[in-house]
N, C-alpha and C positions, 0 to 999 in steps of 0.2 A: 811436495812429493806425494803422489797419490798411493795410495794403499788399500789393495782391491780384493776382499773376499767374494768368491762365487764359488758355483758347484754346475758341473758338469755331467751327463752320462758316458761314461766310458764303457765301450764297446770291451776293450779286454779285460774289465773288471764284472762290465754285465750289470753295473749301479751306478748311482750317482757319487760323485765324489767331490771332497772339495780342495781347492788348491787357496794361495794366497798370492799375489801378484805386487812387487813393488817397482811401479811405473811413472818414472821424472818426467811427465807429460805438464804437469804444474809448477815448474819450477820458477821462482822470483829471478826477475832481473831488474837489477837496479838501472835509474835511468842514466842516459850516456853509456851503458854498456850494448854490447850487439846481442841481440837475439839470436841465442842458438841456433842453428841451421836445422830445417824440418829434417829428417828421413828415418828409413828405419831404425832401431833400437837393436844395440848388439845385447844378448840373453844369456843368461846365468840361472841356467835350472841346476834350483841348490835343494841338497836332499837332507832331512834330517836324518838322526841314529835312530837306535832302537831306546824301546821306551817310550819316544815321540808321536808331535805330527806337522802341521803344515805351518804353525805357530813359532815354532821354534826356533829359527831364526832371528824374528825380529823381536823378539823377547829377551832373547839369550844375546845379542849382541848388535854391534851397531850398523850392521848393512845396510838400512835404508836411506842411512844420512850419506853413509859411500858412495851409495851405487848414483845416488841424486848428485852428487861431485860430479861421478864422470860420467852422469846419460846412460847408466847401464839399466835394464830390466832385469829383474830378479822373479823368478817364478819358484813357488813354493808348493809341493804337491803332501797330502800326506801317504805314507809307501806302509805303516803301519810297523809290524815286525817281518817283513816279507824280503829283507836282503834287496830287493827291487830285482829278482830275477822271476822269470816265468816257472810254476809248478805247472804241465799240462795236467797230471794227474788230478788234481784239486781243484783245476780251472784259475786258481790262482796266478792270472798272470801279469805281475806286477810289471816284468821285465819292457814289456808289450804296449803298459799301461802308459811307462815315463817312454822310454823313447819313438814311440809312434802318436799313441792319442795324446799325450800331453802336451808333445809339440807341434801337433796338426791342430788344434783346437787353440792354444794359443797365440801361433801363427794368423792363422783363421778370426781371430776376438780383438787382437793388439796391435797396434802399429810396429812390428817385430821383423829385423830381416832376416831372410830364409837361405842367407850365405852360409855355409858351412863353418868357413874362417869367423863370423859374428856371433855364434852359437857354441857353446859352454857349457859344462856339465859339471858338479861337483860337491858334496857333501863331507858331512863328516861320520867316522866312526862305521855305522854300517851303511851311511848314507857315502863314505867315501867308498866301500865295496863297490855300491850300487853304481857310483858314477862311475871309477872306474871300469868294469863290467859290461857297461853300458855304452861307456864311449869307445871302448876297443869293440864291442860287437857291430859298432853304426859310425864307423868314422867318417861316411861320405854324411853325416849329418851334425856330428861332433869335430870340432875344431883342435878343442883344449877340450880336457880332464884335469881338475883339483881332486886330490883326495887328503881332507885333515886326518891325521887319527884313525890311515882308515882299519877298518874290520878285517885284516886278510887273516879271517880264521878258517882256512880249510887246508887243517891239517889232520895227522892221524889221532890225536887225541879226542877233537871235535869229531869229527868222523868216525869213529871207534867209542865213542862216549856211550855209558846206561841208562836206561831212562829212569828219571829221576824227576822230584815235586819241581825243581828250580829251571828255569827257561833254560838258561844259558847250558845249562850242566844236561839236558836232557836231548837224548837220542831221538825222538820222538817231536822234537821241536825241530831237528834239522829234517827230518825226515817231513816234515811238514811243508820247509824249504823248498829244498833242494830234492826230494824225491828220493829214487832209491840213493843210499851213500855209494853204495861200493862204484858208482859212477860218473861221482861227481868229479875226482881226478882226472882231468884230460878233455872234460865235458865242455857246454856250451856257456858253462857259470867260471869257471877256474882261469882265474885272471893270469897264470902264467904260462896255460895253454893259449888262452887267448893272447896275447902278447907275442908268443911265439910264430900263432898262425898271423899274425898282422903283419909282422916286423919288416916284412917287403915291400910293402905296399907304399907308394910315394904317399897318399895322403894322410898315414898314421895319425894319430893326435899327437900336437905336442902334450905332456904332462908334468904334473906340479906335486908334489909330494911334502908333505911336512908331518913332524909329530913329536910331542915333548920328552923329553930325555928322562925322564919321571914316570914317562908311559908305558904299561905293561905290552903294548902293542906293537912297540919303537924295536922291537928285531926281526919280528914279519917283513916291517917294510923295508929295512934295512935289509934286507934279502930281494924283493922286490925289487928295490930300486937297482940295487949291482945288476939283477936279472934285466933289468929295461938297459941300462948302460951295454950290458955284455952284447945287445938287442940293436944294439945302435938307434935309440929312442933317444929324440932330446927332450929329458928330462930334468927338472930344477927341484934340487930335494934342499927344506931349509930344516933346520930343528933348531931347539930352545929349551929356555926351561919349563918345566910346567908336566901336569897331568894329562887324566884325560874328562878335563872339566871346559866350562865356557869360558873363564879367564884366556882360556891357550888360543882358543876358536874365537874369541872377539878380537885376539892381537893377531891373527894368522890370518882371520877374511881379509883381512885389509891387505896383507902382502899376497894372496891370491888375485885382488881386484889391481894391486901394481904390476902382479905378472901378466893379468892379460892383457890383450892388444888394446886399448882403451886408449880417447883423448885424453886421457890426465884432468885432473882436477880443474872444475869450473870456476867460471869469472862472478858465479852468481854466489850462493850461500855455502858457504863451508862449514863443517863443522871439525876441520883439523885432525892431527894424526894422531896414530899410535907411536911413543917410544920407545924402545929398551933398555 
């Protein structure tokens, strides 16, 4: 399994940046079995949380031996604390970053294909904001949405919050985000307007949703999700036990990589499942 750090200049960030790439282009095969079939690579640009960056993933959990199972590419960007949505005010445009330049550039770098149904989107925590966000604003480029855990914090508390020393707890941090607040309801960031305005559309994403019963975040999306239901969204919501730590996100990538459209698990090296 090859595992590919590089760094790129992105046009809506205005710098170089670096992603990390896990691409089953080396995969063993034993002999007597058949070689894989050449073509492109269905992709899983996976976003970490906050706190993070582009490491995260294959540190925190076992994705690279998966996605090598089923032939998936795995692309890792880092999004910083930026929610992965665009600030024009700041030039901040993270949102810009991941679903255009990240995936015109690694289209462009990787043997990857440029089907819609083949291309993925999905993180956790604020990296699941991001994907979802992302995949409801670009569905003629997103297939599926995963979001673990994810961040749906925009409510009136966050919104309405003082500024204050602590990231999370500060006015002044969203405001960094998201730009003015009083507009973020309804706006181009708020996954249940966006949901809303999609919901017609034949080619919606399908979506996947999880988050552990443990986790202080597990009622947002349990509002979400009835929202995407009520939407007529086909969505797959699982939960479990757990927080909102990597233990929950190394047992869930794996049922995110069986929910998507994937050949299933290779004739070549395995490295076996998760149980519950």
């Amino acid at each position: 399994m090859a595992l590919i750090q590089c760094n790129f200049f992105s046009k809506s960030l205005m710098r170089t940046v670096p992603i990390q790439v896990v691409l089953p282009t080396d995969k063993m095969v034993f002999p007597g079995q058949p070689e894989p079939e050449e073509k492109p690579f269905k992709t899983l640009y996976l976003l970490h949380g906050i706190f993070g960056n582009y490491t995260d993933w294959v540190s925190g959990t076992r994705v690279q031996a998966w996605a090598q199972d089923r032939n998936l590419c795995v692309v890792m960007p880092s999004g910083d604390n930026s929610f992965y949505v665009d600030n024009r005010k700041t030039s901040a445009l993270y949102g810009s970053f991941i679903s255009k330049d990240l995936v015109e550039f690694t289209r462009k770098s990787f043997p990857l294909s440029r089907k819609r149904e083949d291309t993925f989107i999905g993180g956790l925590s604020m990296g699941g904001f991001g994907a979802i966000v992302n995949g409801l604003q670009h569905p003629e480029t997103f297939g599926a949405i995963c979001g673990l855990s994810a961040a749906l914090v925009l409510n009136e508390q966050n919104l309405n919050s003082e500024y204050t020393d602590f990231l999370m707890t500060n006015r002044g941090y969203y405001e960094s985000v998201f730009g003015d607040l009083t507009k973020v309801l309804g706006g181009e960031n708020d996954y249940t307007a966006l949901a809303e305005k999609q919901a017609g559309r034949e080619d919606r994403p399908r979506i996947y949703l999880a988050c552990g019963t443990e986790d202080g975040l597990i009622a947002p999306n349990y509002v979400f999700r009835d929202k995407l239901q009520e939407l007529g969204y086909d969505v797959t919501w699982q939960e479990g036990p757990g927080g909102h730590d990597w233990q929950f996100w190394d047992t869930y990538i794996l049922k995110v990589m069986e929910w998507l459209p994937l050949e299933g698990v290779s004739q070549g090296v395995s490295s076996g499942h998760v149980t519950e």
